[in-house]
TIGUSE-861340 format. One line per field, with one value per atom (N, C-alpha, C, O): x, y, z. Coordinates in steps of 0.2 Angstrom, whole numbers, plus 5000, padded with zeros to 4 digits. Layout:
N
u <- [X|...]
v <- [Y|...]
w <- [Z|...]
***
This chain:
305
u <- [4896|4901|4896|4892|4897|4893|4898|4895|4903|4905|4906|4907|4905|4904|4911|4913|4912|4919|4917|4912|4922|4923|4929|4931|4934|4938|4939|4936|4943|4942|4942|4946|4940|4940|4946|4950|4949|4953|4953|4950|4956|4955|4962|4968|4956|4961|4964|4961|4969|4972|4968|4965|4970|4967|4955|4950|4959|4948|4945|4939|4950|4943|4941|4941|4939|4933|4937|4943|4932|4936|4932|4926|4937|4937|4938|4942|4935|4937|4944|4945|4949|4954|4956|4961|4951|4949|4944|4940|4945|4939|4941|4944|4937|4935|4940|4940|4943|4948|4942|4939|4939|4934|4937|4933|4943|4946|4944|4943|4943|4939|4933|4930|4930|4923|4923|4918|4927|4927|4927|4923|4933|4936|4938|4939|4937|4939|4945|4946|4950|4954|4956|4955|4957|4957|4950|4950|4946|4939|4933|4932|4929|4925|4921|4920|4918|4915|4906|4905|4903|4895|4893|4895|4886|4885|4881|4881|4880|4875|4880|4878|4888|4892|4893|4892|4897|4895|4893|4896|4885|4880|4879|4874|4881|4880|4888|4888|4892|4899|4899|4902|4895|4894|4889|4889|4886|4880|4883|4882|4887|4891|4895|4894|4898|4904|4900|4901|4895|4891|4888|4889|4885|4883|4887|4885|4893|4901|4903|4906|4903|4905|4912|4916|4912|4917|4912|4906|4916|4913|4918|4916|4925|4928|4927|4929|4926|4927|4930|4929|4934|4938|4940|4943|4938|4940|4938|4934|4939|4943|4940|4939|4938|4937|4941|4937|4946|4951|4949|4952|4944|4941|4936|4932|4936|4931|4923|4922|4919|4912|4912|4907|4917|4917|4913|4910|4915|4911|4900|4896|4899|4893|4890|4884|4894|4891|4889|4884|4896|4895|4890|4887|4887|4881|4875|4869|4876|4868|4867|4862|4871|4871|4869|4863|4870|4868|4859|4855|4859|4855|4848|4842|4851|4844|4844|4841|4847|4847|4850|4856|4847|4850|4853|4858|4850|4853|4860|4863|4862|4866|4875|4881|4870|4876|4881|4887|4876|4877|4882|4884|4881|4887|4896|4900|4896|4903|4906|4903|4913|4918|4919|4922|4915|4916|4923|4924|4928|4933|4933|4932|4935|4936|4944|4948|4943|4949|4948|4942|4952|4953|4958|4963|4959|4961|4963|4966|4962|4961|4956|4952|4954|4948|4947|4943|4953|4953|4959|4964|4958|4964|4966|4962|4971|4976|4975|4969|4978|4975|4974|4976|4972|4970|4971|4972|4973|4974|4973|4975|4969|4966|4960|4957|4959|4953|4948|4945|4946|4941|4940|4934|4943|4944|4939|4934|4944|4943|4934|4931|4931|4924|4920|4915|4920|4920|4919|4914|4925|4927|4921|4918|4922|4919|4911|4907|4909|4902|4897|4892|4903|4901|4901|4896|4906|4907|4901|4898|4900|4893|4888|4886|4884|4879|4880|4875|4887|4888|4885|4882|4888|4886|4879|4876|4876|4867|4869|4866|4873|4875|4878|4881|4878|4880|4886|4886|4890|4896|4899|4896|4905|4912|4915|4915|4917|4922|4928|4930|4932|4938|4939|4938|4941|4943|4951|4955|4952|4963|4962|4959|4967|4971|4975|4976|4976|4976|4983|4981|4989|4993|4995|4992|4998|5000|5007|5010|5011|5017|5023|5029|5019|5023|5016|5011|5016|5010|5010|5007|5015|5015|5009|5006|5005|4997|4995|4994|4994|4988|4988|4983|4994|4995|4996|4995|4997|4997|4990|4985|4988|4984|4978|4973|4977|4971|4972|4970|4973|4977|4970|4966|4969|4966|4964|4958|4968|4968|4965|4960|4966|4961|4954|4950|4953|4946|4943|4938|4947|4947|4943|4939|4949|4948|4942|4939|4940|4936|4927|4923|4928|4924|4924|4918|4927|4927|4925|4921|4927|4924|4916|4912|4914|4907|4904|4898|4907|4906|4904|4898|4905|4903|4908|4906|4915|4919|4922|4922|4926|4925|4932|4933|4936|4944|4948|4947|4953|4957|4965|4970|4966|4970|4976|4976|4980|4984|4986|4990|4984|4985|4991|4989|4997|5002|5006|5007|5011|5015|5020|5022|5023|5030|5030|5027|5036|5035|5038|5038|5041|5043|5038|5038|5033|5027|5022|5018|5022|5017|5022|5019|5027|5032|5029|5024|5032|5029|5021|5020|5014|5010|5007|5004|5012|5012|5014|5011|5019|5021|5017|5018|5012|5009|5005|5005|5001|4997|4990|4985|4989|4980|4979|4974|4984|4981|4980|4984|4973|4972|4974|4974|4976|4978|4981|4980|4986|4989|4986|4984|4986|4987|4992|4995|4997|5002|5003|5004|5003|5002|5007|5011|5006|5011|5018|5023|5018|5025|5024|5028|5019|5022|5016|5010|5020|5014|5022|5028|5023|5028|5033|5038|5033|5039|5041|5047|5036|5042|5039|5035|5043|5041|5044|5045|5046|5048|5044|5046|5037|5030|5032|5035|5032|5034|5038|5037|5047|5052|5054|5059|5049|5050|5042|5042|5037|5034|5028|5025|5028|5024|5026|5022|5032|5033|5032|5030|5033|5031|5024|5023|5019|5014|5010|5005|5013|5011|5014|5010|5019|5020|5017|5020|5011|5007|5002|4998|4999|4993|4988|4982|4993|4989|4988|4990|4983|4979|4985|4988|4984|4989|4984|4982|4981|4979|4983|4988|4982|4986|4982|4978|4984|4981|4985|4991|4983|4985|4991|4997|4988|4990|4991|4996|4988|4993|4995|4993|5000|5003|4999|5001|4994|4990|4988|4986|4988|4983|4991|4991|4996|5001|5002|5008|4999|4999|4993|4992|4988|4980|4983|4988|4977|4977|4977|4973|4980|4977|4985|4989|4984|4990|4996|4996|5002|5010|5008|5007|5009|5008|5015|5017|5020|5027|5023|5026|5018|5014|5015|5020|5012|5009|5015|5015|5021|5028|5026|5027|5023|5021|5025|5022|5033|5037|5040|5042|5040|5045|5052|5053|5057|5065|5066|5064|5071|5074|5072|5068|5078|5077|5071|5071|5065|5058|5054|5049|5055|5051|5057|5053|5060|5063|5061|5061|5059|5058|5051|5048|5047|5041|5039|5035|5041|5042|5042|5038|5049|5051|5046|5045|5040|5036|5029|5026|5029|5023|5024|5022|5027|5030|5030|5028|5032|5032|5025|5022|5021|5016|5011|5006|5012|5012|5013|5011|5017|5020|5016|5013|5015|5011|5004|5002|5000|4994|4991|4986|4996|4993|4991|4995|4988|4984|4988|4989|4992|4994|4993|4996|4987|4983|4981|4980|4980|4980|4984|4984|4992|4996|5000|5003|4999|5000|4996|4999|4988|4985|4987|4991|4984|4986|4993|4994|4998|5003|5005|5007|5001|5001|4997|4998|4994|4988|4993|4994|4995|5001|5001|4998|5004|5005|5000|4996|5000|4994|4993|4987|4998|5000|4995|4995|4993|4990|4981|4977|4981|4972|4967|4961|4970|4966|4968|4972|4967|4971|4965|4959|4966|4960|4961|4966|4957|4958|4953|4947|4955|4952|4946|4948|4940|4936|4931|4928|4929|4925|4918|4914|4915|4911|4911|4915|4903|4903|4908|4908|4912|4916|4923|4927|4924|4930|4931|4936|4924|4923|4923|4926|4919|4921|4928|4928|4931|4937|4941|4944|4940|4944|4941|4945|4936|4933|4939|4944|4938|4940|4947|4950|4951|4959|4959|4962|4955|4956|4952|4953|4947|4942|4945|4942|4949|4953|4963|4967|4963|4971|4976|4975|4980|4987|4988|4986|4992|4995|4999|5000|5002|5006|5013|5017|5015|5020|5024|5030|5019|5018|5023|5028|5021|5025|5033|5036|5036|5041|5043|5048|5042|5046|5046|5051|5040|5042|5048|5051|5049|5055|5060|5064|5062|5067|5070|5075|5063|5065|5068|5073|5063|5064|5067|5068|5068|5071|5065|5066|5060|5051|5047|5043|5052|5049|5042|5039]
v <- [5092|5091|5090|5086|5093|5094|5090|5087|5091|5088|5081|5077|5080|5071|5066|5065|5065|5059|5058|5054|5060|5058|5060|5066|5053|5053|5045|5040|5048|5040|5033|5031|5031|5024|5020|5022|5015|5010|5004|5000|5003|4995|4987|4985|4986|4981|4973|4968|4974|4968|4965|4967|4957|4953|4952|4949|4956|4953|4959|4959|4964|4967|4971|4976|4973|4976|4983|4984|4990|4996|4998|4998|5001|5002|5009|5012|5011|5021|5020|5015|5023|5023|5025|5028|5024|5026|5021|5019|5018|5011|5013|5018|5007|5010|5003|4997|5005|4997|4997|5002|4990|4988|4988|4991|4985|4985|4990|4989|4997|5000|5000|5002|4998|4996|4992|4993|4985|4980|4981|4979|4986|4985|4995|4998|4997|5004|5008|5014|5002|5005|5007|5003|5014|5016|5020|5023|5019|5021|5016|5015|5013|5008|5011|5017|5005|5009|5002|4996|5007|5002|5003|5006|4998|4995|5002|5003|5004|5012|5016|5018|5019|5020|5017|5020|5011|5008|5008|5009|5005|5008|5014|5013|5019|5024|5027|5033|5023|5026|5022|5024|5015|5012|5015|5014|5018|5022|5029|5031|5031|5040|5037|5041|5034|5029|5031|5035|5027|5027|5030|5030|5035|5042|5047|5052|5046|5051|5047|5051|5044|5039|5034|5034|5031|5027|5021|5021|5015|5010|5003|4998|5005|4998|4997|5002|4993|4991|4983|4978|4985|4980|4978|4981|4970|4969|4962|4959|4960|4953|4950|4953|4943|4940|4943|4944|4943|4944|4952|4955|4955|4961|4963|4967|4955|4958|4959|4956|4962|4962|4966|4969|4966|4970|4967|4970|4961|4958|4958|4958|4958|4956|4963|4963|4972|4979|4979|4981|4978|4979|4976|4980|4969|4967|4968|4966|4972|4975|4978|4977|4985|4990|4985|4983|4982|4977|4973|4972|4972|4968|4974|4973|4980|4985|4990|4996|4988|4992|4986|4987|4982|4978|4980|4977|4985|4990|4993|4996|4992|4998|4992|4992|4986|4978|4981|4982|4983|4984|4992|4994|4994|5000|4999|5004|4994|4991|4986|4981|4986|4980|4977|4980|4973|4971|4966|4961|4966|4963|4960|4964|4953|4950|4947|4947|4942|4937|4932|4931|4925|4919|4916|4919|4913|4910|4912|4909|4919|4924|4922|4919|4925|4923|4918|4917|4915|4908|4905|4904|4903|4901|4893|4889|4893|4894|4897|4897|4900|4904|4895|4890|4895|4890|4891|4897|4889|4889|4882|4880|4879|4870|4875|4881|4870|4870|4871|4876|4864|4864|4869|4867|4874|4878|4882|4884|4886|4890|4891|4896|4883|4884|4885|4889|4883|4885|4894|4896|4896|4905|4910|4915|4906|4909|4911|4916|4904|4902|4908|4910|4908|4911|4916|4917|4922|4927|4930|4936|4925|4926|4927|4933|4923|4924|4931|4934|4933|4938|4946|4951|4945|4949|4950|4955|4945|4945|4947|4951|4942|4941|4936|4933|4936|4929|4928|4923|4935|4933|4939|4943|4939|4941|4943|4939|4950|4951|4949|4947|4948|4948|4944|4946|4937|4933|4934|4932|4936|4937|4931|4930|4929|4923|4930|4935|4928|4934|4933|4930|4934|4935|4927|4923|4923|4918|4919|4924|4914|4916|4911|4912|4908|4905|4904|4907|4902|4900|4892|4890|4889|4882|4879|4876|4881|4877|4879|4875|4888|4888|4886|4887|4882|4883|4875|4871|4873|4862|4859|4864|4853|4851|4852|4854|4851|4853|4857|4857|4862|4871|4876|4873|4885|4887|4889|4891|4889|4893|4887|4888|4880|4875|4880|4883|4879|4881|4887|4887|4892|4898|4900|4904|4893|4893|4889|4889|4884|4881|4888|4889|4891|4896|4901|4901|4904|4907|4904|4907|4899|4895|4894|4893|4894|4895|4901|4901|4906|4914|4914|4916|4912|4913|4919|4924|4920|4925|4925|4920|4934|4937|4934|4930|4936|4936|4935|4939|4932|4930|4932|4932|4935|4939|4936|4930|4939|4940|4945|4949|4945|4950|4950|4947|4952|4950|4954|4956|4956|4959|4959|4964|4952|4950|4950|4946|4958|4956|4951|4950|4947|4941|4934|4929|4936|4931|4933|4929|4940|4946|4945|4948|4944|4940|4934|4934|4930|4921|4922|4920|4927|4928|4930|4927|4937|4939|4934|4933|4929|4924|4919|4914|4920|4910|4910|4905|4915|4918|4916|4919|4913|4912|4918|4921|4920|4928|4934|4936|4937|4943|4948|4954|4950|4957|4954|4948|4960|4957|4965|4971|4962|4969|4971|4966|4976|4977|4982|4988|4980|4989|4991|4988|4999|5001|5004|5006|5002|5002|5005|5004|5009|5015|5023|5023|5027|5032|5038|5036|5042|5049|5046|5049|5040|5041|5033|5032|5028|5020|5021|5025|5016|5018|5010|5008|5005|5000|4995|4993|4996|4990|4993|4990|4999|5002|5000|4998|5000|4998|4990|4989|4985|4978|4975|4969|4979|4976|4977|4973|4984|4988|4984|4982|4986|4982|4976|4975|4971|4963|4964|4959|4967|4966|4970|4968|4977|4978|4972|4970|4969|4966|4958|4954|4956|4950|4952|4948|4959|4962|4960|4961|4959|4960|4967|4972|4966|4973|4972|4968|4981|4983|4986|4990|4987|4986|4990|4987|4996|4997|4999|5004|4994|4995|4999|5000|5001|5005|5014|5014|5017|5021|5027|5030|5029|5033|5031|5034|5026|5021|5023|5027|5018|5017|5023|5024|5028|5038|5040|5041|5039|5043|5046|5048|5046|5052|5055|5060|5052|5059|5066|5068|5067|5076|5076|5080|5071|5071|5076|5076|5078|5083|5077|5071|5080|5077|5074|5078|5067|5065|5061|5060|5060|5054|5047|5043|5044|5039|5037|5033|5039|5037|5034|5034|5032|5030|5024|5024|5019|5012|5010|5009|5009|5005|5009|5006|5013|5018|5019|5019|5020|5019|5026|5030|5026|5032|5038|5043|5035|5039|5039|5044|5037|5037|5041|5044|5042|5045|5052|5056|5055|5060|5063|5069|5058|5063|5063|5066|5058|5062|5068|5072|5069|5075|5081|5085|5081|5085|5088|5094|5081|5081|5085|5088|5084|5087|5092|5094|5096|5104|5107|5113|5104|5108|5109|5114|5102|5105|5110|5113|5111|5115|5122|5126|5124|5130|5132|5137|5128|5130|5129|5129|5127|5122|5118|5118|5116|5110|5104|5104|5101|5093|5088|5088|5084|5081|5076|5076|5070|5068|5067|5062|5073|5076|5074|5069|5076|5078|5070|5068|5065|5057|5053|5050|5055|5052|5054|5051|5059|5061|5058|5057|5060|5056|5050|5049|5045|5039|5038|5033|5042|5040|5044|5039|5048|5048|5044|5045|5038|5032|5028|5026|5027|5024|5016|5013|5015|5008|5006|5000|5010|5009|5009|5013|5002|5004|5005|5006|5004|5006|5008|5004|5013|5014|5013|5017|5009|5010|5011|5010|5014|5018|5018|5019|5016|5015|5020|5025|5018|5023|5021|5015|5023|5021|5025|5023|5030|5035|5039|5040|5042|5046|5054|5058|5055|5060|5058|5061|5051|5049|5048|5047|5047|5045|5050|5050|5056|5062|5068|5073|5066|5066|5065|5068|5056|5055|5057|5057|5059|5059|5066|5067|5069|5077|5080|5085|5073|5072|5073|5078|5068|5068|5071|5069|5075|5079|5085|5087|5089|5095|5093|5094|5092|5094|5097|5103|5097|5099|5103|5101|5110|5113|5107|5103|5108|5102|5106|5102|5112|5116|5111|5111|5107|5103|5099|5098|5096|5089|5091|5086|5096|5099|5101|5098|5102|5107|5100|5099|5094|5089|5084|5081|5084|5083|5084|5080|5092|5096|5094|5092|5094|5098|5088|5085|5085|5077|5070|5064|5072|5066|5063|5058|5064|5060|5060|5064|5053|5054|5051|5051]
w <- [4997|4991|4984|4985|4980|4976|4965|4960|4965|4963|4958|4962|4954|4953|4949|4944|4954|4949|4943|4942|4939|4931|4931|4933|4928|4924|4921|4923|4914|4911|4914|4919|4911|4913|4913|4908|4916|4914|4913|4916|4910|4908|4913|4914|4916|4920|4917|4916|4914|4911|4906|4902|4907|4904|4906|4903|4913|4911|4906|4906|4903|4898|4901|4897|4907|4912|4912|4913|4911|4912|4918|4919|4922|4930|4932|4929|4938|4940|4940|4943|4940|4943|4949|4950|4954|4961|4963|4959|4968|4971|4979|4981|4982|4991|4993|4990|4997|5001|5005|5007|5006|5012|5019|5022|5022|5025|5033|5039|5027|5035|5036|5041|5030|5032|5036|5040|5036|5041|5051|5055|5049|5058|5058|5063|5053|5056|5057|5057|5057|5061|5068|5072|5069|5075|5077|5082|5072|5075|5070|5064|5077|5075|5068|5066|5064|5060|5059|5059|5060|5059|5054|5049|5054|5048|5045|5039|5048|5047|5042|5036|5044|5041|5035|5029|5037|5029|5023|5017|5027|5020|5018|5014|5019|5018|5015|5012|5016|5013|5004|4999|5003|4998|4993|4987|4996|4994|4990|4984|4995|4993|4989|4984|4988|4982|4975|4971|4976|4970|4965|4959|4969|4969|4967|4964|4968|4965|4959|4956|4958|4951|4954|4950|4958|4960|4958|4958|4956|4953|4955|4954|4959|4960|4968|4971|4971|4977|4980|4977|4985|4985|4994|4998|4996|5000|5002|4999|5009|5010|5016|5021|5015|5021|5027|5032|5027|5034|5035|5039|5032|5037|5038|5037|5044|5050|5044|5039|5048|5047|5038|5036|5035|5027|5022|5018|5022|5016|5016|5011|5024|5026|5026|5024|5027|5027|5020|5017|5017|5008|5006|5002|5007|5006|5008|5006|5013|5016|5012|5009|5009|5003|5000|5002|4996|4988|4991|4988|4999|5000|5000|4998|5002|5001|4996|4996|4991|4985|4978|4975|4977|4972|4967|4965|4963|4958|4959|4954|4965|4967|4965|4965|4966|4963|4956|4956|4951|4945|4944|4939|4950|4949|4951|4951|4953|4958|4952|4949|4950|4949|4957|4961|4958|4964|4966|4962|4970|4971|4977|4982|4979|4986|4985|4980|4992|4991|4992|4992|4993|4995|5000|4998|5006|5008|5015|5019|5016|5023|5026|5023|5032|5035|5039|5043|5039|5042|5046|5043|5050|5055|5054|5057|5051|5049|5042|5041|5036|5029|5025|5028|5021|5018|5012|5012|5007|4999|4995|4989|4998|4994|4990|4990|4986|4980|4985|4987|4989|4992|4998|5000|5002|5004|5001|5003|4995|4990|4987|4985|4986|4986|4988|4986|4994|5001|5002|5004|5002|5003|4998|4999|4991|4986|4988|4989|4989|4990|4998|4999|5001|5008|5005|5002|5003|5003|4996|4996|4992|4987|4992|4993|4997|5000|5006|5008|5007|5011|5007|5010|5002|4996|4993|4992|4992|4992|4984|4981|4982|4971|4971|4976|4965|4962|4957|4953|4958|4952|4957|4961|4957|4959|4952|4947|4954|4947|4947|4942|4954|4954|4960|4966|4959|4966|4968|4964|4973|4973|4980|4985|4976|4983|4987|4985|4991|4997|5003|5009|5002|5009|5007|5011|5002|5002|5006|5007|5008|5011|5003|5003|4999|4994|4987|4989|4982|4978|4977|4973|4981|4980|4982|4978|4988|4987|4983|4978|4982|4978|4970|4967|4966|4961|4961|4956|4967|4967|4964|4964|4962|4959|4962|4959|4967|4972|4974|4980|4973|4976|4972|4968|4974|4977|4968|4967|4963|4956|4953|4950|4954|4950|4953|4949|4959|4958|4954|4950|4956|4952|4946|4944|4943|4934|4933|4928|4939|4937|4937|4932|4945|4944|4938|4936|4935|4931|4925|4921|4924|4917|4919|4914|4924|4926|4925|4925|4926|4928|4933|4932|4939|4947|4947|4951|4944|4944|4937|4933|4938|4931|4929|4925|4935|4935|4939|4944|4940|4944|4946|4942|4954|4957|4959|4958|4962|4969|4973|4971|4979|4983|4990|4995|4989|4993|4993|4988|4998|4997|4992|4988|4994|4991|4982|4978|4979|4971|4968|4962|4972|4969|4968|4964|4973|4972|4966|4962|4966|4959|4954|4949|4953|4947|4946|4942|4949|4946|4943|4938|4947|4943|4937|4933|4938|4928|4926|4920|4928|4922|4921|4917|4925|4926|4920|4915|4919|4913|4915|4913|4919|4924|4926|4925|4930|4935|4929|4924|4931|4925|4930|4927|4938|4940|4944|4946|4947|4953|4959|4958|4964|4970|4972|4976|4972|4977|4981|4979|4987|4992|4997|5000|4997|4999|4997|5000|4991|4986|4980|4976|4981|4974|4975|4974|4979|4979|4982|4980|4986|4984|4989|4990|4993|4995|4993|4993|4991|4988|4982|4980|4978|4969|4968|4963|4974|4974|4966|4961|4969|4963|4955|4951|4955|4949|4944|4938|4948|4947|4946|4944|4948|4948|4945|4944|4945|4943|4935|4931|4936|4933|4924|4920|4923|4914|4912|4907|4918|4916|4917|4915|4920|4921|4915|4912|4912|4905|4900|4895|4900|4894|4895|4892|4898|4899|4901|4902|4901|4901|4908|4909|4913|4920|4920|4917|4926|4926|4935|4938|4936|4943|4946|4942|4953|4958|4963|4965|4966|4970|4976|4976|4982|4989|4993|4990|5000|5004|4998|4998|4996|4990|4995|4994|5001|5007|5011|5016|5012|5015|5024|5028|5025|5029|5033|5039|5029|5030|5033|5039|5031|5033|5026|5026|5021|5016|5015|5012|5019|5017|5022|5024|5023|5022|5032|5035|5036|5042|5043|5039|5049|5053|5054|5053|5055|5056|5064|5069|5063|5068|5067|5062|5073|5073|5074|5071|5078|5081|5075|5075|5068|5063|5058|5052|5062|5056|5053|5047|5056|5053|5049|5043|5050|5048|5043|5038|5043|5036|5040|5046|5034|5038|5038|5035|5042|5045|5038|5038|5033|5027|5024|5020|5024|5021|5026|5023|5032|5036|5036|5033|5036|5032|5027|5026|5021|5015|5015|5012|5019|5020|5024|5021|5030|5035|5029|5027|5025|5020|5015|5013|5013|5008|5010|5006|5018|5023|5021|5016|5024|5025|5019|5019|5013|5006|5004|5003|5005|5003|5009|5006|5014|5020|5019|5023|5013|5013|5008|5009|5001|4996|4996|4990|5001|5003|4997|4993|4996|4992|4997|5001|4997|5001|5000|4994|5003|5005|4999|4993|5000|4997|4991|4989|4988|4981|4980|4977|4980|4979|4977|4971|4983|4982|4976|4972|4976|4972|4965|4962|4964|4958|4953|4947|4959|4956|4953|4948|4958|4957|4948|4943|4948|4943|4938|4935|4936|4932|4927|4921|4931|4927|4927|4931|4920|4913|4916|4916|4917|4920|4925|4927|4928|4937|4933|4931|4935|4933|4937|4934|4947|4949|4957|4960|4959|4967|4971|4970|4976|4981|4988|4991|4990|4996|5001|4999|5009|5013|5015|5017|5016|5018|5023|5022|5027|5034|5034|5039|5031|5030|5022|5017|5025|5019|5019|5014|5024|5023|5020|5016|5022|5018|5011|5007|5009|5004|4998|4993|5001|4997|4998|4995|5003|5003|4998|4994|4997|4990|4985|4980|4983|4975|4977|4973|4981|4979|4980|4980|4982|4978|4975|4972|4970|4963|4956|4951|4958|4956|4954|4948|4955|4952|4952|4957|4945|4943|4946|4945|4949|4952|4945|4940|4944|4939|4938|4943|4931|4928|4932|4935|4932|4935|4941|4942|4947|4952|4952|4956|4946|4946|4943|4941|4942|4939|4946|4946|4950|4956|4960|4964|4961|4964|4962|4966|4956|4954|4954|4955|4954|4955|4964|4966|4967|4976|4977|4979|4975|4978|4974|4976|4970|4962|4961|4957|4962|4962|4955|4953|4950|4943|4943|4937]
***
């Protein structure tokens, strides 16, 4: 692949920082998935990132050996630090999840030495099931604010499913981004519809993980295996969405991405990659424009604004 990602930059919320609109979910750097991923891969998926102009990477204690491959990259090329908005979490990783302050110091402090640097752009509290700990006086955001007023970290997250917990954050006014996944890409539009305008009108930055809802939107063949909890009706108009683009070969993939990226709103989609084929797989989603004609016929056939 010969091509090099460029497209403008975005600006993530309240921290200022403008970001690719494209980053690597760590995730499968960690555990792979359904197919192991080593450290050899890795480093060489963190490398080819860089190389293509991808600048945001993002992932989390709770994946397995990710935070320590990522760091090999940084530990045998330290230069290679300064091309990444680097992003982690807190409070995953550990059995039972933790959300105390001291915890929280704890997590940061590990995952800096895992990393082989000494600042974090983005710390996200991670999979809370309420924000009552991490927001109580000895809870996970005092440390937060405490690190950031240090600059050990640029800015501070949340990463979780529930939009009712990514509500109370836009409002709290401490979190500068939130994560939310799986809910806005050609077949849910749910993050969009609940959370996208309060999060422009208080200036958090949006973060959107699992963006082909776990590779049942990349370019891989129709598998049924691959339902992973979509409803009767969601896995119908995806089947529907396969096939359309199956007739005009447009990729799958492309077709997802670029959508999402649409919206100005979205500062950054990250996506799982385990190698350097996955890696420039994605640059070259989003490396050439769908005609605009696309997004008219997808509207027409599917109600997909």
């Amino acid at each position: 692949m010969n091509g090099i990602f460029d497209m403008p930059l975005r600006r993530l919320g309240k921290t200022g920082a403008m970001v690719t609109p494209i980053g690597i979910g760590g995730a499968a750097l960690g555990h792979g998935y359904t197919k192991a991923t080593t450290d050899e891969d890795a480093v060489a998926a963190v490398n080819r990132a860089a190389e293509l102009g991808i600048g945001y990477i993002d992932t989390s204690p709770y994946y397995g050996e990710s935070e320590r491959r990522i760091g090999l990259a940084f530990k045998d090329n330290p230069e290679l630090r300064k091309n990444f908005y680097l992003a982690t979490k807190t409070g995953t990783g550990i059995r039972p999840s933790n959300y105390t302050a001291e915890w929280t110091y704890k997590s940061v402090e590990n995952s800096l030495k895992l990393f082989h640097t000494d600042w974090i752009d983005l710390m996200q509290i991670h999979d809370p099931g309420s924000l009552d700990s991490s927001l109580a006086e000895d809870g996970a955001l005092k440390a937060l604010m405490d690190l950031k007023e240090q600059g050990v970290i640029k800015g501070i997250g949340l990463g979780v499913r529930s939009h009712e917990l990514h509500m109370q954050a836009i409002q709290h006014g401490a979190f500068d981004a939130i994560l939310t996944y799986a809910d806005f890409n050609l077949i849910r539009q749910s993050a969009r519809e609940n959370l996208f305008d309060a999060a422009e009108k208080h200036d958090v930055g949006i973060v959107l993980g699992s963006p082909i809802l776990f590779g049942l939107l990349s370019n891989r063949e129709y598998d049924e295996s691959r339902r992973h909890g979509l409803t009767d009706d969601e896995w119908e108009k995806y089947r529907k969405i396969y096939d359309w683009c199956k007739e005009r070969s447009v990729k799958l993939m492309s077709l997802n991405l670029q959508y999402i990226l649409r919206d100005s709103r979205v500062s950054v989609a990250i996506v799982g990659t385990r190698n350097i084929q996955q890696v420039e797989e994605l640059v070259a989603s989003v490396l050439n424009p769908l005609p605009e004609k696309i997004w008219d016929e997808i509207r027409e056939e599917f109600g997909i604004e």
